[in-house]
Phi, psi and omega in degrees: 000146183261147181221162181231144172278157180286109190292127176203150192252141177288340191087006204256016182137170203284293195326278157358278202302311185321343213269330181281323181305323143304003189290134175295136173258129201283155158277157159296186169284143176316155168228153257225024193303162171218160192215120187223146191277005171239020179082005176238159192145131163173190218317348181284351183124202197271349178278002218271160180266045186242152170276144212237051181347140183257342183238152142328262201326323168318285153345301175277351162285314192274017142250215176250175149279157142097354205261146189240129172233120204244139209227125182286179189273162210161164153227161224212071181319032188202170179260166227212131137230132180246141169203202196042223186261094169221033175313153198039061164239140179277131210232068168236183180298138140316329204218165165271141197015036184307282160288154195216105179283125205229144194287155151257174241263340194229116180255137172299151164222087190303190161020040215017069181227154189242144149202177173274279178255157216216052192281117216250079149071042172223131183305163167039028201260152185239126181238131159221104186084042200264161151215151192226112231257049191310113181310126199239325201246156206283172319294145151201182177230151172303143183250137193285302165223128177292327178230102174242164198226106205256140153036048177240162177243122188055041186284144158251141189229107195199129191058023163275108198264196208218089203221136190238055187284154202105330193304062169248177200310355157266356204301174193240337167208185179197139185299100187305318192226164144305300182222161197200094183250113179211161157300329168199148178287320190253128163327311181292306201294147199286158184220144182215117171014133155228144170215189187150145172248115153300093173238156178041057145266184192218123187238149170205141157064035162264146182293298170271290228218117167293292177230128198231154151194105216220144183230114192263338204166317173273333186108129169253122204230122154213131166285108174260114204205130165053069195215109188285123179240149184215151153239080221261307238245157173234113165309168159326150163258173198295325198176142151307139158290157174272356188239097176039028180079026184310140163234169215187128196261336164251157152329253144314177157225287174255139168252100179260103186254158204347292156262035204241153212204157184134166174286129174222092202221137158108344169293145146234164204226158184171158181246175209248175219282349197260017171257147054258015187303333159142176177111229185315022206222180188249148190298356221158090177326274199229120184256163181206105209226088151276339122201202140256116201246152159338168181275327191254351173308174168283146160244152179236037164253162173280199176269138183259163176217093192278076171253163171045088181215152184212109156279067192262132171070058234235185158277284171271164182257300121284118169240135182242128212208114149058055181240139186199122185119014177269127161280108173230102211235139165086002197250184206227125183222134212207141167066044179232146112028304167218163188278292183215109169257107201254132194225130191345084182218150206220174195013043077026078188253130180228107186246132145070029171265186155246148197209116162251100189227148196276356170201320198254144123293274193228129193261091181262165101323155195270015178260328187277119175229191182033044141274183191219118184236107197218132177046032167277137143226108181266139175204154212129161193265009152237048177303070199215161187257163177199143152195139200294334189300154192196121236143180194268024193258204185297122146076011188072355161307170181257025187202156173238159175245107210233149191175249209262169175218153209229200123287338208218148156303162188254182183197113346295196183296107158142330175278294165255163204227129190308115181286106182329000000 
């Protein structure tokens, strides 16, 4: 909260009073709140007999910026919208996932979007070390994103996990994304810059998206980092697959989507044991999208940067789509289907994976070219490189190939080379 200091005159002369009367004024100090479902609680901690707000939002209306609200353990039956002027304001767990934000049964939906926590076009705010519960069984409503971040800037999102239990093919609703850092919620709706660090959080049990940061037009910067994404329960699945009809209960694990640019590094992502043959798993480990566009469309993501990332039991491991400006270094990828697939996608360097896949090692379209394929190792009982492509590159490709090793021949011949 902003405060003015109090002016006051000694009675001892004109001089005085003017010199008070001009004293500059401060903001107060940040403040400190707390919050227990049994209303007590406060600097001594969650035992303390000091009052206590009993809901968040309660909590998160009566502050400011830069004000810190710290919430004991409990579970805590409503949704957290943060908006107005509460740029830096601190939102956590006493404990890690010590509280627990739980869907009620009937969800607010601004702009017809459902969540749990809601960082609304406010700055610097840090949510940390929450669990978040999606109701899956009646009555409920499906939640669109359990924590999201609209038109925020340098928001941190850390050590939260995200559970939708139950969701399986009888579930009555379900959790669309985990965390959601975007520019605008709508095609229509005005958009303003977003950025922001995910870390260390634990997704679990999403429809679409694990970790999503999608950009429509001002542009998105997200550090996705040390971060668990799973697919335990197997939804209905989302869509036929291209790969012989595979079926798959999420979308994503991670998502880097139209203009949006930033680090996705050090996660892990995986599906449940019977994948990638289907059931429980996500169609695509780590997507990196500016869209799918035409051979002559623009490409629009800025620079991504994918490394030390461990990818199990996916369809795909990677797709990289209408895309340009990717790095994709170190990472480890096992038991998927096809590993890393490039869809008119261009400056593209992919070094130094390990690629475990059941028929694709690394997948080009005959549209993608002036990529760079350097120290891949494909392994698997179908391991092999194939790219579509034709041009002044390795092999008669539009891309080079330096290099790389496979299980299986390659197609054409030259790019990666069968390992003895």
């Amino acid at each position: 909260m902003h405060g003015w200091k109090r002016l006051t005159s000694t009675g001892l002369g004109l001089v005085a009073a003017l010199a008070a009367a001009i004293a500059p004024v401060s903001a107060s100090a940040p403040t400190r709140r707390w919050v227990d479902d049994d209303g007590h609680a406060g600097p001594g901690g969650c035992s303390s007999p000091g009052h206590a707000f009993q809901h968040i939002q309660s909590a998160v209306d009566a502050s400011g910026a830069d004000d810190t609200v710290i919430v004991c353990p409990g579970t805590y039956v409503e949704q957290v919208h943060i908006d107005g002027h509460r740029d830096g304001l601190t939102l956590r767990s006493s404990r890690p996932f010590g509280a627990t934000i739980k869907a009620p049964a009937s969800l607010a939906r601004p702009a017809g979007f459902s969540y749990l926590v809601f960082i609304d076009q406010v700055n610097r705010v840090t949510l940390a070390g929450f669990k978040t519960v999606t109701r899956t069984q009646g009555s409920c409503e499906t939640v669109d994103a359990a924590i999201v971040a609209v038109g925020s800037l340098q928001a941190s999102i850390r050590g939260n996990r995200t559970l939708a239990p139950g969701a399986g093919p009888d579930a009555a609703c379900y959790q669309g994304y985990g965390i959601l850092l975007v520019d605008a919620l709508h095609s229509g709706s005005s958009t303003a810059a977003a950025s922001g660090t995910i870390l260390y959080n634990e997704i679990r049990d999403t429809y679409f998206t694990g970790i999503g940061a999608f950009s429509r037009s001002a542009g998105t910067n997200a550090n996705i980092i040390h971060n668990s994404v799973r697919a335990y329960f197997g939804h209905p699945a989302v869509g036929g697959s291209p790969m012989g009809g595979v079926s798959y209960s999420g979308e994503y694990g991670i998502g880097l989507l139209g203009r949006s640019r930033g680090t996705i590094r050090d996660n892990v992502i995986q599906g449940a044991g019977a994948a990638p043959a289907g059931g429980a798993t996500f169609f695509v480990g780590i997507v990196v999208s500016g869209s799918f566009l035409t051979s002559t469309g623009a490409y629009s993501n800025g620079p991504v940067d994918v490394r030390d990332n461990t990818v199990r039991r996916v369809v795909y491991g990677l797709q990289i789509a209408g895309s340009d400006q990717a790095s994709v270094r170190r990472n480890h990828f096992t038991n998927t289907y096809a590993a890393v697939v490039l869809q008119q996608a261009r400056g593209v360097s992919v070094q130094s994976n390990h690629l475990g896949a059941k028929a694709i090692g690394i997948y080009v379209d005959a549209v993608s070219h002036n990529n760079l394929f350097r120290h891949n190792r494909v392994t698997g009982n179908g391991g092999t490189c194939q790219d579509a492509s034709s041009g002044a590159g390795t092999a008669g490709t539009a891309n080079r190939w330096t290099s790389n090793t496979a299980t299986q021949a390659s197609n054409p011949n030259g790019i990666c080379v069968v390992a003895p």
